[in-house]
C-alpha positions, 0 to 999 in steps of 0.5 A, spaced: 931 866 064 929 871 069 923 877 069 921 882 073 916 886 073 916 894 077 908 894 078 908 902 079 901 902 081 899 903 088 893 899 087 894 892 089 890 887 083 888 894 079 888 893 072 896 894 071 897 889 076 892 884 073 895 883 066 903 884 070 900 877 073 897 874 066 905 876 063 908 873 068 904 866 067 905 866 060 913 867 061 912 862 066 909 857 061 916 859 057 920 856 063 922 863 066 922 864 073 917 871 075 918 877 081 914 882 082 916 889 086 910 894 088 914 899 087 909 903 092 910 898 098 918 901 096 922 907 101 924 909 093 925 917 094 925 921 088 932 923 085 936 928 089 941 934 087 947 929 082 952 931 078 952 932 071 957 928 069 953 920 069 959 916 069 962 920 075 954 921 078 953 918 085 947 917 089 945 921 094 939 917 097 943 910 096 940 909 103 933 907 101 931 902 098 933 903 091 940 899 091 935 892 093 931 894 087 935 896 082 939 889 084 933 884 083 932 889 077 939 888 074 939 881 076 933 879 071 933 878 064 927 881 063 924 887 065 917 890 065 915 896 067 907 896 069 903 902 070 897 906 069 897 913 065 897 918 070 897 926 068 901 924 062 906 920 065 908 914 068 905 913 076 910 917 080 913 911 084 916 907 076 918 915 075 921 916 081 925 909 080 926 911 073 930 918 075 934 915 080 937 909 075 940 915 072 946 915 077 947 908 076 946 907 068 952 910 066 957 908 071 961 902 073 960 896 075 953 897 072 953 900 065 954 892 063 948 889 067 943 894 063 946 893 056 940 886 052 936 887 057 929 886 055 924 890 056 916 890 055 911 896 058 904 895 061 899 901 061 892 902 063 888 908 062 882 910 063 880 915 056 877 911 050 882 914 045 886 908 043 891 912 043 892 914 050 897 910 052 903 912 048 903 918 054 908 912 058 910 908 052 913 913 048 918 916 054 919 909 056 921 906 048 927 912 050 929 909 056 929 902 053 934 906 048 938 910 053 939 904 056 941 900 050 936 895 052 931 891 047 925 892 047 919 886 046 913 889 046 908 893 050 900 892 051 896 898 051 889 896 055 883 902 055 880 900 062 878 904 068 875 902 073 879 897 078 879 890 077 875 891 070 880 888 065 877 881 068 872 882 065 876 883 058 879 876 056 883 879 050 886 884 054 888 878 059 890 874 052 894 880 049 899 880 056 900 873 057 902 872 050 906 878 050 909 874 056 910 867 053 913 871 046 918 875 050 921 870 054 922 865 047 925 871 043 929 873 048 931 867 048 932 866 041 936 873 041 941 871 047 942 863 044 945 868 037 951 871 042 
């Protein structure tokens, strides 16, 4: 079993990337091999002018560092995507990412690699409402969806200063849970096929 997580926070040991690093120690301790990309650290320009048809789309920026991290993306089991809530979305880098799979979703060789992959959404936020995070996992359910992936769940962590959720060991409880449990029930759903 393979997980990847997309850190879309351009912060290095931000809260995001905090409790990426507590999943992927308790998929660890599930026996899954870990990878991690920060996305900021990527030459991933936004999405350029493509056809309407997405089963005839082609990339025009395939010259960047998309085609390596949609790889190692596509090459995981589980994906997960890592970001705090910026002005009602996810961070530009996961949401430039994002738009540019839309050229290879569809299309062959790829629609297969997407297809039972699982997927699993952190999010930090800076506002008390508890609800705050649904601005990222709402639109990212959807994609799960479009992709006709299965999602394994998601942590929601009202925190804003960085580095502050150290301080908060139910949060970091919560992630590496989350991480053990995806890994053993995906595990569970692909040992049935």
């Amino acid at each position: 079993m393979k997980v990847i997580v997309l850190a879309g926070s351009p912060r290095k040991q931000g809260n995001s990337d905090i409790l990426a690093d507590e999943f992927s120690r308790g998929a660890q301790q599930a026996a899954a091999a870990t990878d991690k990309i920060y996305l900021d650290e990527m030459n991933i320009r936004p999405i350029g002018e493509v056809i309407d048809n997405t089963r005839q789309r082609i990339d025009p920026r395939c010259d960047d560092d998309l085609p390596a991290v949609l790889e190692r993306f596509l090459d995981a089991d589980i994906a997960v995507f890592a970001t705090p809530v910026y002005w009602a979305g996810v961070s530009a880098q996961l949401k430039c990412f994002i738009d540019r799979m839309s050229s290879y979703f569809n299309r062959e060789p790829y629609v297969q690699r997407f297809v039972g992959k699982g997927y699993v959404i952190l999010t930090t936020f800076g506002r008390a409402e508890p609800d705050h995070g649904k601005w990222v996992t709402e639109p990212l359910r959807l994609c799960v969806r479009v992709l006709k992936g299965i999602y394994l769940g998601e942590l929601c962590v009202s925190v804003y200063h960085k580095g502050k959720v150290r301080d908060m060991p139910e949060a970091l409880q919560a992630a590496f849970k989350l991480g053990k449990q995806a890994v053993e029930k995906l595990s569970r759903q692909q040992e049935r096929c």
